[in-house]
ROPANU-744819 format. One record per atom (N, C-alpha, C): x, y, z; residue in three letters. Coordinates in steps of 0.001 Angstrom, whole numbers, padded with zeros to 6 digits, always signed. Layout:
residues N
XYZALA...
END
This chain:
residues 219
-108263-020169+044650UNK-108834-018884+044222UNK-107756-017789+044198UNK-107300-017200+045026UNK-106125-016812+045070UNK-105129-016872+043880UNK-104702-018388+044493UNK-103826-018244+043123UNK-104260-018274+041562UNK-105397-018102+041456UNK-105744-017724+040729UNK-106093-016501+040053UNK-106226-016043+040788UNK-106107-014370+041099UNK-104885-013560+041011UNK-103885-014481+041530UNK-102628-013511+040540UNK-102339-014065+039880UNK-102664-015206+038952UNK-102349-015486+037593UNK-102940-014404+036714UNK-104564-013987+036997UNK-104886-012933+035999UNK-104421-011615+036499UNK-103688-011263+037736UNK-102895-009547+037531UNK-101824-009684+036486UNK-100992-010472+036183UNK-100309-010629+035169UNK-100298-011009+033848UNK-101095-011118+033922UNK-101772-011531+031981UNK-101953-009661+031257UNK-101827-010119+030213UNK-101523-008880+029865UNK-102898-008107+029131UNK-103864-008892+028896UNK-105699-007820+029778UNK-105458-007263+030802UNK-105143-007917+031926UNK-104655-006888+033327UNK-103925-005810+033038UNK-102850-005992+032751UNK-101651-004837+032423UNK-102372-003759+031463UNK-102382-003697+030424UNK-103738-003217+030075UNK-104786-002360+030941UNK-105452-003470+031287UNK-106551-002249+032441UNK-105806-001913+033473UNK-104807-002057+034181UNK-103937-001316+035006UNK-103679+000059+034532UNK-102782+000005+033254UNK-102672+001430+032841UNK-103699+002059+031998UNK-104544+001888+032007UNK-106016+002425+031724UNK-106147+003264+033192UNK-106035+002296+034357UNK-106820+002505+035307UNK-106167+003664+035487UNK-104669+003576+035777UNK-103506+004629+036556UNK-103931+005778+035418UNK-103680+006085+034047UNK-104014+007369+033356UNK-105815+007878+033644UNK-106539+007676+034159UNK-107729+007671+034314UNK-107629+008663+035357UNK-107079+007291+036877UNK-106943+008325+038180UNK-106569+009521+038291UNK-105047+009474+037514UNK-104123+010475+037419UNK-105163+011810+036881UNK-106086+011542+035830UNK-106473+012750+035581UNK-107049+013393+036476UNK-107545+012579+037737UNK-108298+013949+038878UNK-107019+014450+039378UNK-106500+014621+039103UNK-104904+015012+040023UNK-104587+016755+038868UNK-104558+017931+040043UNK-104098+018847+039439UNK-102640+018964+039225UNK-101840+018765+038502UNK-100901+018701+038079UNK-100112+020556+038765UNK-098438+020372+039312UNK-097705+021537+039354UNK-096364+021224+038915UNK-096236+021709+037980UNK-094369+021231+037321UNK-093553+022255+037825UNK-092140+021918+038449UNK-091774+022728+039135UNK-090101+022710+038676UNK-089516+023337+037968UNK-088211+023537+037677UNK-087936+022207+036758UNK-088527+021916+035758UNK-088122+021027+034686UNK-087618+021318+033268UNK-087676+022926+032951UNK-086804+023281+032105UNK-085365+023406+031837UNK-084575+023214+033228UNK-083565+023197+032936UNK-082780+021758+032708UNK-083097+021145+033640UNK-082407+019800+032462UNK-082745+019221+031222UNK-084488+019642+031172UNK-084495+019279+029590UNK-083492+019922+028828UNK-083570+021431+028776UNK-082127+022219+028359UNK-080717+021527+027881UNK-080630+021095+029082UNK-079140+019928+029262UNK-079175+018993+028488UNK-080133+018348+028834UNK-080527+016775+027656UNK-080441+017724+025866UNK-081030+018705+026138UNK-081206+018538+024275UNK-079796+019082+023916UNK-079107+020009+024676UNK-077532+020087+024647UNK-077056+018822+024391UNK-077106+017470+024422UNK-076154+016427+024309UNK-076126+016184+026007UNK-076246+016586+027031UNK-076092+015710+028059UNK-076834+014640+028582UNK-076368+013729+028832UNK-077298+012445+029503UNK-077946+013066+030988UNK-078635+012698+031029UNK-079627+012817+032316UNK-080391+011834+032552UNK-079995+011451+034637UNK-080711+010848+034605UNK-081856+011017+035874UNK-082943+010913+036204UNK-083805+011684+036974UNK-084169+010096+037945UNK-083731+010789+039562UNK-083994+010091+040191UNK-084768+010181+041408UNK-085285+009637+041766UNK-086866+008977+042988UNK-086872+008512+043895UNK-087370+007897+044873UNK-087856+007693+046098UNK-088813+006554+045632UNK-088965+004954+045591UNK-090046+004102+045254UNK-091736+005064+045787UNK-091428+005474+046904UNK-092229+006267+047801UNK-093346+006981+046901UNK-092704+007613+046016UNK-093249+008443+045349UNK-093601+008167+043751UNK-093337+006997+042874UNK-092932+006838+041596UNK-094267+006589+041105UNK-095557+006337+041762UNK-096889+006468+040740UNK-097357+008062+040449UNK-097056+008850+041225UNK-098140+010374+041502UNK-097140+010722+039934UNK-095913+010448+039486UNK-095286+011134+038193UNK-095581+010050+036774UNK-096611+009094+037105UNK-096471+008084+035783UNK-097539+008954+034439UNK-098146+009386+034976UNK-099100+010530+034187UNK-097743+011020+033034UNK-097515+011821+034258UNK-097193+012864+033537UNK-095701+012984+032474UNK-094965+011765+033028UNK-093684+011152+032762UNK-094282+010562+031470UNK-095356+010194+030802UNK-095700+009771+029038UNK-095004+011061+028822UNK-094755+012162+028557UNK-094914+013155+028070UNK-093466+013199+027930UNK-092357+012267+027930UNK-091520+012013+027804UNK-090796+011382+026730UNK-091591+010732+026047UNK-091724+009476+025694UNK-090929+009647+024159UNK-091139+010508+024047UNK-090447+011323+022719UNK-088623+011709+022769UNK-088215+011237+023878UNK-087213+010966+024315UNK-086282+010039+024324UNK-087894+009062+024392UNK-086899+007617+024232UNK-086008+007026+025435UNK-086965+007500+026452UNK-086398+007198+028325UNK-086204+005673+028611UNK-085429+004988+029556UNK-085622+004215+030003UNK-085375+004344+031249UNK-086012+002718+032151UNK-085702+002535+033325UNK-085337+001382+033812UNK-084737+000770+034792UNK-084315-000556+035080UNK-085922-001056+036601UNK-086215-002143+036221UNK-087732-002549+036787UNK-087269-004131+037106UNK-087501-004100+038325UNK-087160-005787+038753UNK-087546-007145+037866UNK-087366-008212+037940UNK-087491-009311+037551UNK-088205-009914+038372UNK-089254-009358+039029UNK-089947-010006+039898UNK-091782-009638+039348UNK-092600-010775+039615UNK-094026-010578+039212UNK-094397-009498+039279UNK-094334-008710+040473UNK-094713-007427+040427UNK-094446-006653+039389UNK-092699-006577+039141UNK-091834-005439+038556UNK-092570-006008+036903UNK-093164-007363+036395UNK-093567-007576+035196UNK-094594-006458+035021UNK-095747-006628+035895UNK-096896-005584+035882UNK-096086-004144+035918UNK-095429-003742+036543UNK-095195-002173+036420UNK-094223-002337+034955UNK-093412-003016+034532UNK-093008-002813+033196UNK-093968-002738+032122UNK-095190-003793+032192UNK-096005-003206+031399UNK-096634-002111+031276UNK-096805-001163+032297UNK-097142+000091+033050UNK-096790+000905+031820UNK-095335+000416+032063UNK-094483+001593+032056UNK-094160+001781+030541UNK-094162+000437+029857UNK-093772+000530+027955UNK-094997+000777+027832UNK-096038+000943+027879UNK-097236+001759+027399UNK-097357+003140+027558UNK-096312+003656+028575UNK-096165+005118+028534UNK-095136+005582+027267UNK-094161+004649+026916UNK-093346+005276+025772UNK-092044+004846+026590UNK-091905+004478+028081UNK-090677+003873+028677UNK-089961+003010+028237UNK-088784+002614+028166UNK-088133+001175+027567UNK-087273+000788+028814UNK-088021-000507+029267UNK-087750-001096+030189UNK-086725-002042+030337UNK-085636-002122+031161UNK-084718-002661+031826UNK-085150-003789+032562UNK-084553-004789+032521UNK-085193-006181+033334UNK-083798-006286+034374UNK-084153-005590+035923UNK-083152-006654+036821UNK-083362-005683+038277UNK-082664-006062+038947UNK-082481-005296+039852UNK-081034-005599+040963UNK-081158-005041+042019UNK-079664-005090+043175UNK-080114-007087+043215UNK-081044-008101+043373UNK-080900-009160+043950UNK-081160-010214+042537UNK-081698-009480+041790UNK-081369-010733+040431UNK-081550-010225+039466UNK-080624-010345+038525UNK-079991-009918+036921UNK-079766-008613+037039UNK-079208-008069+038339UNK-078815-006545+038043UNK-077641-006352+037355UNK-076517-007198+036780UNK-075359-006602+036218UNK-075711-006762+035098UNK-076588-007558+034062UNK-077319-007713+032592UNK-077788-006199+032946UNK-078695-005886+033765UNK-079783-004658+033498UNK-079243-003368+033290UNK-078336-003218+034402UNK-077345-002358+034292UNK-076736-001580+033525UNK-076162-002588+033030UNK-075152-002960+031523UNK-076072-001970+030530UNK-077156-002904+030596UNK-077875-002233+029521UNK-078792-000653+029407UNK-078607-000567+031098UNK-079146+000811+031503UNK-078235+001910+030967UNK-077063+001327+031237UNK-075627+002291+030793UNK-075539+002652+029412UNK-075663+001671+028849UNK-075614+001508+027032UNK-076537+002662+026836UNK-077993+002339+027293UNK-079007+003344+026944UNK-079034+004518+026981UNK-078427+005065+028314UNK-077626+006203+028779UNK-076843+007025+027864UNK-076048+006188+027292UNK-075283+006793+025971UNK-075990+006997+025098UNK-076361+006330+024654UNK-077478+006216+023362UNK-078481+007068+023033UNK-079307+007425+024139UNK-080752+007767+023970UNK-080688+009089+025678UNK-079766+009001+026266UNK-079499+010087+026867UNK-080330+010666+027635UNK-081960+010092+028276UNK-082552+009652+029425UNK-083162+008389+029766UNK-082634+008760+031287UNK-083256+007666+032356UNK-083935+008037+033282UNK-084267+006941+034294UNK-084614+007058+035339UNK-084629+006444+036488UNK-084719+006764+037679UNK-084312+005286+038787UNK-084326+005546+039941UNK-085394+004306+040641UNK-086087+004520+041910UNK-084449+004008+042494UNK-084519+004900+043576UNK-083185+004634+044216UNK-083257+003928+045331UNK-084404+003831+045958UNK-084414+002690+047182UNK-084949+001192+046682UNK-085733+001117+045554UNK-086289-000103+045270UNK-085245-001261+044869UNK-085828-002336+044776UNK-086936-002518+044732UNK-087703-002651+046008UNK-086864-003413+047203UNK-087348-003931+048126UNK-086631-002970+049362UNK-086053-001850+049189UNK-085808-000922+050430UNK-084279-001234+051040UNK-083877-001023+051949UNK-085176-000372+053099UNK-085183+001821+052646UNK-086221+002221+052980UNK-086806+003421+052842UNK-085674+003940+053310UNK-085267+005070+051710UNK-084686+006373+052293UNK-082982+005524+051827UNK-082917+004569+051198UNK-081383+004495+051289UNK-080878+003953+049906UNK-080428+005256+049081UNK-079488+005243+048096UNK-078560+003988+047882UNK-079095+003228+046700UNK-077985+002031+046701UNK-077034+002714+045464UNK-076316+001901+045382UNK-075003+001798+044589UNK-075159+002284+042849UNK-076099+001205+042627UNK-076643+001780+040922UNK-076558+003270+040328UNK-077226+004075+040857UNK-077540+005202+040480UNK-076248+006132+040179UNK-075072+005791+041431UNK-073967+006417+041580UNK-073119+005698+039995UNK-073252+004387+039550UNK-072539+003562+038862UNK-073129+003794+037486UNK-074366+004385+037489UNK-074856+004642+036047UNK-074464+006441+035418UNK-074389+007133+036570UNK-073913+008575+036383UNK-072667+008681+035955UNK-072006+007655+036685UNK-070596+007968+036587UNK-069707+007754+035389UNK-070264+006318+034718UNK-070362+005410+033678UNK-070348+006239+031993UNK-071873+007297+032453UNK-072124+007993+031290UNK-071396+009252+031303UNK-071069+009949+032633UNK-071020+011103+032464UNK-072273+012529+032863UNK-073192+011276+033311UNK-074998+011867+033100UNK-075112+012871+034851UNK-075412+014096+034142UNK-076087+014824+035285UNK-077448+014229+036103UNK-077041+013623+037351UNK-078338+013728+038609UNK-079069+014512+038551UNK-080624+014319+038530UNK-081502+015300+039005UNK-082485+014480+040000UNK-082759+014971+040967UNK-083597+014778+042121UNK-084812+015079+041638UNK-085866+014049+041784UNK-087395+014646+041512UNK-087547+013738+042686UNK-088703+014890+042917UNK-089549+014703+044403UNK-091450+015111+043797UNK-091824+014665+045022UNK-093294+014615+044615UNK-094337+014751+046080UNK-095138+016211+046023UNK-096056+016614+047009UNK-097150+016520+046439UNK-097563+015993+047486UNK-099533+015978+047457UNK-099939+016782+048397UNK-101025+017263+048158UNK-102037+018139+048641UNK-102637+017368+049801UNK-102889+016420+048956UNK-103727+015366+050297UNK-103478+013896+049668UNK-103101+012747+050470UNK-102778+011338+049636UNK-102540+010889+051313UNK-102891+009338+050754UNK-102803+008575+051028UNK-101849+007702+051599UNK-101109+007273+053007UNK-099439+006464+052733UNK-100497+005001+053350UNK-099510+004109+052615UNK-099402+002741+053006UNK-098803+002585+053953UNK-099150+001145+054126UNK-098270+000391+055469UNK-097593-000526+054890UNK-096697-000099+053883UNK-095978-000980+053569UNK-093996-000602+053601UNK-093650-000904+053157UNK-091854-000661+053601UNK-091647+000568+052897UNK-092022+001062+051875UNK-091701+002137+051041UNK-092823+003556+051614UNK-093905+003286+052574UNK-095214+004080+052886UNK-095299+004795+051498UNK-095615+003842+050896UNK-096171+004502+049429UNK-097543+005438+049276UNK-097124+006436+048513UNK-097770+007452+048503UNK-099721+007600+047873UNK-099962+007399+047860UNK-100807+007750+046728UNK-101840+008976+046823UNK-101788+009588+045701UNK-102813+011543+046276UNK-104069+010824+046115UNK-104853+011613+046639UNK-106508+011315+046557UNK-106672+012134+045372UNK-107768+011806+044657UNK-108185+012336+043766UNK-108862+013843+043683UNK-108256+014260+043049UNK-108594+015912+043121UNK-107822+016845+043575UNK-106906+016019+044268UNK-105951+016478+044443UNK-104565+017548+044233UNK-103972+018468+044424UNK-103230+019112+044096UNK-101726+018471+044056UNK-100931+017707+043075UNK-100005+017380+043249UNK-098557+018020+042371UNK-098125+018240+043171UNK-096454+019004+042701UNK-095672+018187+042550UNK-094662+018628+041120UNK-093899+017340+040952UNK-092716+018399+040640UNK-091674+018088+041876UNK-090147+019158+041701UNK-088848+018552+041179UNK-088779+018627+040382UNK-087028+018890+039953UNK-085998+019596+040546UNK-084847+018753+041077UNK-084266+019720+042158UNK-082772+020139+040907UNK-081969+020304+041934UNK-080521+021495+041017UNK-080099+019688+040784UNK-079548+019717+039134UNK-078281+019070+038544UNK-077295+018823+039573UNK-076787+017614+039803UNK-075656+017279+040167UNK-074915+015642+039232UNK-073530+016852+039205UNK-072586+015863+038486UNK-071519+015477+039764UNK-071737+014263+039939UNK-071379+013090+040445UNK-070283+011995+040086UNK-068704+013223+040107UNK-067757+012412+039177UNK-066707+012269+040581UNK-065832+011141+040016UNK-065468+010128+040743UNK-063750+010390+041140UNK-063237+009963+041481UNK-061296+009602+041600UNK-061390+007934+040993UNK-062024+007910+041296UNK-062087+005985+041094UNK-062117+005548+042219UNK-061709+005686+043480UNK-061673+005106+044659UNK-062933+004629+045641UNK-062809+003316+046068UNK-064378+002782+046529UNK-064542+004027+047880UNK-063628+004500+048460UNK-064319+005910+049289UNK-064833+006666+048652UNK-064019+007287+047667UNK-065068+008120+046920UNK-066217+007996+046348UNK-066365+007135+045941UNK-067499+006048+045139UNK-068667+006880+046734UNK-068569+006285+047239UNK-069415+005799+048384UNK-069696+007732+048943UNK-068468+008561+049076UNK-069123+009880+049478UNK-070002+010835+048329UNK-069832+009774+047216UNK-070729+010338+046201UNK-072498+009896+046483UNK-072342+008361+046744UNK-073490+008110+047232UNK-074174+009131+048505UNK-073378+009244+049530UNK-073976+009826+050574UNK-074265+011220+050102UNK-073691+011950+049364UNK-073945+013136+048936UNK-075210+013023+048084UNK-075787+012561+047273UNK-076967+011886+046562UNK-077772+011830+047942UNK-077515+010706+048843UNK-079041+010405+049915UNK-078960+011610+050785UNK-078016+012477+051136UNK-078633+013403+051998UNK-078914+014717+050819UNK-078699+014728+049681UNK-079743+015472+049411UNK-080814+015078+049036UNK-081498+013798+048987UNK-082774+013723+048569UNK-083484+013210+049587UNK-083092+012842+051108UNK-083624+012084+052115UNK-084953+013153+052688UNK-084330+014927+052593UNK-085939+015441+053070UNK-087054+016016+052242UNK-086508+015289+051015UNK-087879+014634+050173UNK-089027+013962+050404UNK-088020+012592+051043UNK-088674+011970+051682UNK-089874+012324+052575UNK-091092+011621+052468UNK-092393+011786+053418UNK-092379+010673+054249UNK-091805+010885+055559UNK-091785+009634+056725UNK-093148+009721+057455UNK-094611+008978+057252UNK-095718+009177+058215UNK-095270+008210+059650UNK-094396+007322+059354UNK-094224+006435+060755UNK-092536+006560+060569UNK-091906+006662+061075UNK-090240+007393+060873UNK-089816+006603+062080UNK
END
């Protein structure tokens, strides 16, 4: 039974009523946009941008992130059953999805995250996922900025009232009716010497500014 049961979350009727379901919820959610004019600004200037997350937080913005779509965004989404269902999620919003992650086919995904970067000049990217641990900036994000040239932006995401899991990411979710704020923090360009120290104080400069974003309910 079971396994039968996640044979049909992945069929693509499921995927389907998944993002039925998620644009549905999302509408009890009062929406607050908070400093997102200025990198659009940037982007239609010719700069790449790429807007980055907390797994923690990456459903309360799927609403509102269609509204993007006219952009021509992508994101890099694991190769794992799960990451199939949220890619379908996510190309029904207008996203163009990346297949890989840090533990399998991340230098294909990458590759191609970068390309896109140039090309089409937004992204996006959960910076702890796929599998954590919470709160810690991997390598990618620093390697795709640097690559393009693309201004960092920090988005963060408050609820009024929501929900955390017990799971590794204490994923968020607002209750319905909710008042949820979705912030854009200041541009940062994130350029390099070439050196794997530097590399790496670029990263740390990235996680401590986005770590008290972070919502720790068990810390």
């Amino acid at each position: 039974m079971f396994k039968k049961l996640k044979f049909i979350i992945y069929t693509r009727p499921f995927i389907v009523f998944a993002y039925w379901l998620v644009q549905i919820y999302s509408l009890t959610f009062r929406f607050r946009i908070v400093n997102e004019e200025k990198w659009q600004d940037l982007l239609k200037q010719g700069h790449p941008i790429l807007l980055c997350a907390w797994h923690q937080q990456f459903f309360s913005a799927i609403r509102h992130f269609r509204t993007y779509s006219k952009f021509n965004p992508g994101i890099m989404i694991s190769q794992s059953r799960d990451g199939q269902l949220i890619a379908g999620v996510a190309n029904r919003t207008g996203w163009h999805t990346l297949r890989g992650s840090s533990s399998r086919g991340g230098k294909k995904a990458m590759d191609a995250m970068i390309e896109h970067l140039i090309n089409h000049r937004l992204g996006a990217h959960i910076l702890d996922g796929p599998t954590g641990p919470i709160g810690k900036v991997k390598a990618g994000a620093i390697k795709m900025a640097q690559e393009t040239n693309a201004f960092v932006v920090p988005f963060y995401v408050h609820a009024e009232k929501a929900w955390y899991f017990n799971s590794w990411d204490q994923f968020m979710l607002p209750r319905p009716f909710s008042t949820v704020t979705l912030i854009f923090g200041k541009e940062m360009h994130l350029v390099s010497n070439g050196s794997s120290s530097d590399f790496e104080a670029r990263r740390q400069v990235l996680e401590s500014t986005m770590r008290p974003g972070l919502i720790l309910k068990n810390p």
